[in-house]
N, C-alpha and C positions, 0 to 999 in steps of 0.2 A: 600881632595876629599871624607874620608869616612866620615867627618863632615858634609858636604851638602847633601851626601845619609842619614845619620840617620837623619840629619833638614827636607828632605822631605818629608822622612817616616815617621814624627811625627808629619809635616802637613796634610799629606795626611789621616791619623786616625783620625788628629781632626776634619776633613774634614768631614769625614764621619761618624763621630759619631754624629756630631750636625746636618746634614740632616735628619739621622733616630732617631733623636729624636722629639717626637713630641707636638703639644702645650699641649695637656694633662698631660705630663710630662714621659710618655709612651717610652720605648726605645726598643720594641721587636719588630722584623721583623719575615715574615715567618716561618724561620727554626730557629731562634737565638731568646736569651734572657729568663726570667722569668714569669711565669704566673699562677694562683692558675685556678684549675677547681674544679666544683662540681659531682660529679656521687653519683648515687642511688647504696648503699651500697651492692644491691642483685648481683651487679655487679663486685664487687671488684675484684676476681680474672683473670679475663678475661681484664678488663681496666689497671689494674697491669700490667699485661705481655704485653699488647699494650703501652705501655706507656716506658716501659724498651728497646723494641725496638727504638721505635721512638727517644729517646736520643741517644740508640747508633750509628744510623743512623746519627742523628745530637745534635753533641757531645754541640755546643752551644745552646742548647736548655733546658729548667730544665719546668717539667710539676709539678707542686703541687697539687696532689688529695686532696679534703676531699670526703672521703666516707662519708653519711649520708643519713637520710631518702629522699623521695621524695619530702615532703615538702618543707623542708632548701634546699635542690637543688633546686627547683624552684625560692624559693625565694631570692637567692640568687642573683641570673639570674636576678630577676626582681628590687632589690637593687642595681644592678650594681658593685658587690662585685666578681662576676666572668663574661666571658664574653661565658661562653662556659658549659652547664649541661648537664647529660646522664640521662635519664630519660626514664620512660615508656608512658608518653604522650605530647603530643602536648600542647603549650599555649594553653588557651582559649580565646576566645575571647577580654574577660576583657585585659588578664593578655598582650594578642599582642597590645591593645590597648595603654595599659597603658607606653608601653614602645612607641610605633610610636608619643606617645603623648610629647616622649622627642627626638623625633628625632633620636632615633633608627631604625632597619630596621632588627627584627631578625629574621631567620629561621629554618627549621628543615629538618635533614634530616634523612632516616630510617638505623640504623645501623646492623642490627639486627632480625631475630624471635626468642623469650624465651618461657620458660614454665615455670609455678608455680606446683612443684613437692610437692605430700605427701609423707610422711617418717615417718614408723615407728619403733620400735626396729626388731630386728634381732629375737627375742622369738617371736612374733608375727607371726602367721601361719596366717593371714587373710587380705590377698595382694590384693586382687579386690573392689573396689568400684565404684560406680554407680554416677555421678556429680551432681543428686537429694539425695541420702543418704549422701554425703561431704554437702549440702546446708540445710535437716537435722540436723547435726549434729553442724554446723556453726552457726544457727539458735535458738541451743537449745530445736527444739522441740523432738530429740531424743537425750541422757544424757549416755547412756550405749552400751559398747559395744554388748552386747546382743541381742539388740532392731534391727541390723543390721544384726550380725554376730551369731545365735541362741547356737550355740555350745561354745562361745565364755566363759572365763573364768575371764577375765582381768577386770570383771565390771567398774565403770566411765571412761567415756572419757577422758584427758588429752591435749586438743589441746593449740599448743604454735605458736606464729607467733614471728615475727622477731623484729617488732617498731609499734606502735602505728600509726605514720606518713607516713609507708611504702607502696610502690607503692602495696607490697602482701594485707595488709589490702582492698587498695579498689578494687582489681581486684577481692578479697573475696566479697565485697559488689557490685560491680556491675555488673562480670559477672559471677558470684554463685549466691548470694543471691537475685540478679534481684533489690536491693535499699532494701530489708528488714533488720531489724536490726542485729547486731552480738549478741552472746548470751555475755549476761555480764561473764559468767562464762569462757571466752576463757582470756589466760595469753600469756601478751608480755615480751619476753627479751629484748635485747637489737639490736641482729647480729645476720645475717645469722648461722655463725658458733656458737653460743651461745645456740640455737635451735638445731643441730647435736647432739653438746652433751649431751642436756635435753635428747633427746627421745633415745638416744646412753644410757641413766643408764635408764631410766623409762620404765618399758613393756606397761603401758596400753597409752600412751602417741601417739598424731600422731603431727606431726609437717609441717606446708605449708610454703614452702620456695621457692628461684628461682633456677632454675634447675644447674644453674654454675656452685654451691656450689658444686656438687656432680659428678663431671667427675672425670674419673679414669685418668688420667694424662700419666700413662704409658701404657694405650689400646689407641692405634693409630687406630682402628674404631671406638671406642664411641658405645660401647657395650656392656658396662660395666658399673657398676658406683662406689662410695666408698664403703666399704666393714664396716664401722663405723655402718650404717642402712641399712632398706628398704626401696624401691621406691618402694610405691605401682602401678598398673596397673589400668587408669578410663577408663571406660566406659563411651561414651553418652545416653545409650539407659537405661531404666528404671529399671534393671537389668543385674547387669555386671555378666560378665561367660570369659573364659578364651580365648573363642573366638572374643569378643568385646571388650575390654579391652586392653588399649596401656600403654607401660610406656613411658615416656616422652624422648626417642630416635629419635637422630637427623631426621632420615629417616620418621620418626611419624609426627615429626612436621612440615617438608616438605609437605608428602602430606596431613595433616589437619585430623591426623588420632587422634592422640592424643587433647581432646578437652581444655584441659587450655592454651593455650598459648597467649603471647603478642607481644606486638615493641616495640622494642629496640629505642629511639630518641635521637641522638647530637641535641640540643635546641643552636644554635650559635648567639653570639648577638655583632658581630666585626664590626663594621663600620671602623675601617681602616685596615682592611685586612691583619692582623700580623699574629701572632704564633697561635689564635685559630683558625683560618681558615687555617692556615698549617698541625694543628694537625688536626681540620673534614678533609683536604684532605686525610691525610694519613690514618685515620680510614676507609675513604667507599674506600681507595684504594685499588686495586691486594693483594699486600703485606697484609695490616691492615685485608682485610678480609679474608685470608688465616688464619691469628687468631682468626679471629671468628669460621672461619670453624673446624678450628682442635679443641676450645673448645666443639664441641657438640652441640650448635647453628646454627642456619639456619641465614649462613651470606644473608644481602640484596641484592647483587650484585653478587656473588661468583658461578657458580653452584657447585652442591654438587654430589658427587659421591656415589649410592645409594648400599650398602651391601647387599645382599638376605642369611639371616642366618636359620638353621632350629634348634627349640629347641628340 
């Protein structure tokens, strides 16, 4: 008798392993199985910790990040190399094209509001800047701290971005600089956190990076940030003063007080409705954005509960 129970039991697996398998050669379901995604590296922390949940939630499930620029994230998507990218924008046109043109069918959906934070060392007394003096200084046509900052001691500017390919680069180039070019004189690392530590040893150095990177982990309001550097405070208006001037705090970027920020996009490209359309449900789910929430981000769907602090 216990011979016919384990003969059934090892039809009934085979059973069901060769349904969900599919003519692609594909064997992951919803909540089970293997799968590589791509995410925009300014992201890492925050997809990290979504992603560790979500296994242990669903223990047969394995997500394989590559962090990388925005580029390779897209492109990857559109190579058919991953079926699922995080990124800061939408296909365009072309690139939805190009995929409907193989009989794909991809989507997006918004996971997220970010901000592109400046950072600079801790010796640095000169925390206010104006989103026209950042565009300036981005631009090249001002080179010294001085030319901004009058009392300033620190002479040449230092600025460090993350990649070359990075969603920071063009959010530099098209909602700073309006399409004008970057100064040659601006240096890329390689990562987010590679930039912390530049402008973490350099005084005259500022570094523009995504706001993520720099939650204080153990302030449960996000009212805080790492203690490594500065967040400076921008102004929209032509001259920042301590009155106009927001740091890139969750509640800022809520009500549109702070002027860098972006979207956050799952770019989904699943035509059979497996493990990446399990993991975008769990990402814009309750749960998933409860982690967004608690990183400091303005989740898509979540409300947020607004702190009134007095400095």
């Amino acid at each position: 008798m216990k011979r016919q129970n384990l003969l059934s039991l090892f039809l009934a697996l085979l059973l069901f392993s060769c349904q969900n398998k599919s003519k692609d050669g594909q064997t992951d379901t919803y909540t089970s199985g293997v799968i590589a995604i791509a995410v925009d590296e300014s992201f890492k922390p925050i997809i990290q910790e979504e992603l560790d949940v979500f296994e242990a939630q669903f223990p047969q499930a394995g997500i394989v990040p590559t962090y990388t620029n925005e580029v390779d994230a897209i492109n990857r998507l559109l190579k058919d190399s991953v079926r699922l990218s995080i990124v800061t924008r939408a296909l365009s046109s072309d690139e939805e094209n190009s995929l409907k043109s193989r009989k794909f069918a991809p989507r997006s959906f918004k996971l997220a509001t970010d901000a592109i934070a400046l950072i600079i060392n801790n010796q640095n007394p000169d925390s206010l800047i104006s989103v026209s003096d950042i565009r300036k200084i981005l631009t090249g046509e001002v080179k010294n701290w001085k030319e901004i900052f009058p009392l300033s001691k620190l002479g040449k500017f230092k600025v460090v971005f993350d990649n070359p390919n990075s969603s920071t680069i063009r959010f530099a180039l098209d909602s700073i600089c309006k399409g004008k070019p970057l100064s040659s004189e601006l240096n890329a690392q390689k990562t987010n956190l590679e930039v912390i530590n530049y402008v973490s040893q350099t005084p005259n150095a500022i570094g523009i990076i995504g706001v993520n990177w720099l939650g204080n982990r153990k302030d449960t309001t996000n009212l805080s940030f790492k203690n490594d550097v500065r967040v400076m405070a921008v102004s929209s208006e032509s001259v920042a003063t301590s009155e106009n001037s927001y740091k890139p705090f969750q509640a800022y970027l809520f009500y549109g007080y702070y002027p860098l920020t972006r979207s956050v996009y799952i770019i989904l490209n699943d035509p059979r409705s497996s493990l990446p359309t399990g993991l975008t449900s769990f990402l814009t789910s309750d749960r998933g954005q409860r982690i967004i929430l608690k990183s400091g981000l303005v989740p898509a769907t979540q409300p947020i509960r607004i702190v009134s602090i007095k400095e």
